[in-house]
C-alpha positions, 0 to 999 in steps of 0.5 A, spaced: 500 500 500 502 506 498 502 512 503 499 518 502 503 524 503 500 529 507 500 537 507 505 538 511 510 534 507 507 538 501 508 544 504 515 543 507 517 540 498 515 547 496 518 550 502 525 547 500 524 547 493 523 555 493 529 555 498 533 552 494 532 555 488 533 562 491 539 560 497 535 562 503 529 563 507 528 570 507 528 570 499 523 564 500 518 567 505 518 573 500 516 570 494 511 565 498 508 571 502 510 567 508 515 568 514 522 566 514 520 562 520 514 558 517 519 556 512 524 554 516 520 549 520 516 546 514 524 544 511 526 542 517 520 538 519 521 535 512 528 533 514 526 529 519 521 526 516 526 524 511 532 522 515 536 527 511 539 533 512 538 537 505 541 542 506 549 545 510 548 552 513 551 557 514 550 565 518 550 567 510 548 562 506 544 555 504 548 550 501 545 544 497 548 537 500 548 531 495 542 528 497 538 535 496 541 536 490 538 530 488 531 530 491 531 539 488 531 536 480 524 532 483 521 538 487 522 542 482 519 537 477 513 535 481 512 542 482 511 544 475 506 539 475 502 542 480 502 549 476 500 546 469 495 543 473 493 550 476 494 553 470 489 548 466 484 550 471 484 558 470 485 556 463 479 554 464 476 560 467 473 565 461 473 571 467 479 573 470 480 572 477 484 571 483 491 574 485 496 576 480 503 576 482 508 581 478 515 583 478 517 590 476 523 595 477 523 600 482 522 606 478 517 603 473 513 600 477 512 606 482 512 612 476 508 608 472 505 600 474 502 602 481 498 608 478 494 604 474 492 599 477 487 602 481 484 602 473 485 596 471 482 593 478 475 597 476 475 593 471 477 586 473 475 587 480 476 579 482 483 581 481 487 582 486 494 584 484 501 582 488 507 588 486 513 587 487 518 592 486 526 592 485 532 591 481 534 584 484 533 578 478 528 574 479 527 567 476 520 569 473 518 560 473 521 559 480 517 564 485 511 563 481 510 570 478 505 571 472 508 578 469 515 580 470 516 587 467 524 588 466 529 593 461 533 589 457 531 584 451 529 577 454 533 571 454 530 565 457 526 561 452 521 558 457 518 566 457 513 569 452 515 577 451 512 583 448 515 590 448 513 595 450 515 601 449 523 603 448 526 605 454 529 612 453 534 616 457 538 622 456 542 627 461 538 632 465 540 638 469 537 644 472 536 651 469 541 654 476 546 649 475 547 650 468 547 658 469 551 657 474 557 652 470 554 652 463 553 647 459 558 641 457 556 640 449 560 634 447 560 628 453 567 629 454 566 636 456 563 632 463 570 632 466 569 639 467 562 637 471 559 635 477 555 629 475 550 624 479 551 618 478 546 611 479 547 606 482 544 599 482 542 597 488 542 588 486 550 588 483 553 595 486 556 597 480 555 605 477 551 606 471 554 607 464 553 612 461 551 612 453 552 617 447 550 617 440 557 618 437 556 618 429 556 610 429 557 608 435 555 609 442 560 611 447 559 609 454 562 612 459 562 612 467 563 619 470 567 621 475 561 622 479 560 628 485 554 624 488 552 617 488 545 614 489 541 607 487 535 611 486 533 614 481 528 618 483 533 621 489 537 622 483 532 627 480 531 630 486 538 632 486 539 634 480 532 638 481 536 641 487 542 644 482 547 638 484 549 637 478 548 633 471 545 626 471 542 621 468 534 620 467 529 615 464 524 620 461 518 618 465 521 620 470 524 627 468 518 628 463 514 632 470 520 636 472 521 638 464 513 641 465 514 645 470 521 648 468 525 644 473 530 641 469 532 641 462 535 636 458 543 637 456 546 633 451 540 631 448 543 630 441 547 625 443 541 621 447 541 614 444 534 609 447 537 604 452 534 597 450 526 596 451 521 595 457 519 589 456 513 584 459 515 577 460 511 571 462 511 564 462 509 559 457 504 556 462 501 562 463 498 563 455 491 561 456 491 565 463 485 569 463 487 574 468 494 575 465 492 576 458 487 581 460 494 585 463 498 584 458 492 587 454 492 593 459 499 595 459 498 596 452 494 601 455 499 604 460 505 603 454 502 607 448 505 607 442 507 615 443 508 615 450 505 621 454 512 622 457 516 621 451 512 627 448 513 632 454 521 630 452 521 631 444 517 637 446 523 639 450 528 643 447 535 642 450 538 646 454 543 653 451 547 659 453 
């Protein structure tokens, strides 16, 4: 007779296979809306029933043992199951519903995703949606996520991708800056600036900054008088009259309204890669991720509003 698994034992599999694909419990408990604690014990408890440690810990880190190595490949397995399983099912659904998980960088998701979302919920309000914002990599099939937002082209054949609008930057400065200091009219000429200068928070490395040179794209990295891994902080300095900074144009666009910034070396300004929608093969047929792919059509125009306030802009002069 075969022993039937029980839910603790389940639950203690995904634990451990959340666990192991992300190297610690703080990660796992985040993506499974848990706390690291409750993730703890469901491993640990899955050990004992097992015989079997899974894992070699440290202060800092989980390390795989052979034998977890091993039984990782067959959750993951069993756990793919289960999501087509799922998927099947809200395939199956013609309205959409239930909780929506998605991913986004920081800056899009604040500036652009969030404040359409109360749109989106009035009109598919059996829909809860779960956001969640940073530049940290997220393996979209590993933590469940129905909809990942990212700059950059996709490179995972397992993810469906749609474009959605190019991701547009240039240098920025305010008026009292370039009164006080001038303008620099090639980006050589930023040696003899203060410049501001974005830092990401997931690998600590500082932004390149790129120019439309002929050609060629020059990429430079500038000899920054501040440093920040914020891109609205970055504005706010700017807007202060800190320096000259790198910008996405949806977050300069307000500030170009009303004449807090102007953009400098704008006929250099190149577009850096696109935003891009990403989600799972397994979730084609989802009702609920086809009807937000579809609105952020709606967020993206094909002409943006905040691309228009820019092209509108004239570059800052003497």
């Amino acid at each position: 007779m075969v022993e039937q698994i029980g839910i603790d034992r389940l639950t203690g599999i995904i634990a451990f296979a959340r666990s192991a694909s992300l190297g610690s419990y703080t990660a796992a408990a985040r993506s499974l809306s848990v706390s690291p604690s409750a993730v703890s014990k469901s491993v640990q408890r899955l050990e004992e029933h097992l015989g079997i440690s899974l894992f070699s810990r440290t202060t800092r880190s989980l390390t795989l043992t052979p034998e977890g190595r091993d039984l990782h490949e067959r959750a993951l397995r069993l756990l793919r199951e289960a999501e087509e399983i799922e998927q099947a099912a809200v395939a199956a659904r013609a309205e959409p519903s239930g909780t929506l998980k998605v991913t986004a960088p920081l800056p899009i998701g604040a500036h652009l995703i969030a404040p359409a979302l109360p749109r989106f919920r009035e009109r598919f309000p059996k829909v809860s949606v779960d956001l969640r914002l940073g530049d940290r990599f997220t393996d979209i099939i590993e933590e469940g996520v129905d909809v990942a937002i990212r700059v950059g082209e996709p490179a995972d054949s397992r993810l469906i991708a749609r474009k959605l609008a190019p991701n547009r930057i240039c240098a920025f400065a305010s008026p009292d800056y370039i009164k006080r200091r001038g303008i620099p009219a090639r980006p050589e000429d930023l040696a003899q600036h203060d410049c501001v200068n974005f830092r990401y928070q997931s690998t600590g490395q500082a932004l390149r900054w790129p120019f439309k040179i002929g050609d060629r794209v020059l990429e430079i990295v500038p000899n920054a008088t501040i440093v920040v891994d914020n891109s609205d902080a970055v504005a706010a300095i700017l807007v202060a009259g800190g320096g000259i900074g790198i910008s996405p144009t949806y977050i300069a666009a307000p500030y170009l309204e009303r004449g807090e910034l102007v953009p400098v070396l704008k006929d250099y300004a190149i577009d850096r890669s696109n935003i891009t929608a990403l989600w799972p093969e397994s979730r084609r047929g989802n009702p609920t991720v086809k009807a937000f792919v579809a609105f952020l059509g709606e967020v993206f125009p094909a002409e943006a509003t905040w691309d228009r306030t820019f092209a509108a802009t004239e570059g800052a002069s003497l």
